[in-house]
C-alpha positions, 0 to 999 in steps of 0.5 A: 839606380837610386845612385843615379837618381840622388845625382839628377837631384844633386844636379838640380839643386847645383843648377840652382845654387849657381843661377842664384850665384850669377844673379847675386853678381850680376844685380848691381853692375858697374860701371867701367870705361877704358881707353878705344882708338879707332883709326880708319885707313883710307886709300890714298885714291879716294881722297879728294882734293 
């Protein structure tokens, strides 16, 4: 029982570490572009003249 119980504590104090560890990467976030075609079909039928 007290194996079970120094594992729930372990578990909480490993949630925190890791919630501190995505705050830290995601606090100052960077800017990144990449290429994007867009390309629309359109049915010969409605196209107009």
């Amino acid at each position: 029982m007290n194996s079970l119980k120094a594992r729930a504590a372990q578990i909480l104090q490993e949630i925190e570490q890791e919630t501190s560890l995505i705050r830290q990467w995601f606090a100052n976030p960077t800017t990144r572009l990449f290429p994007l075609a867009v390309m629309f079909l359109v049915p010969q039928k409605l196209i107009r003249p």
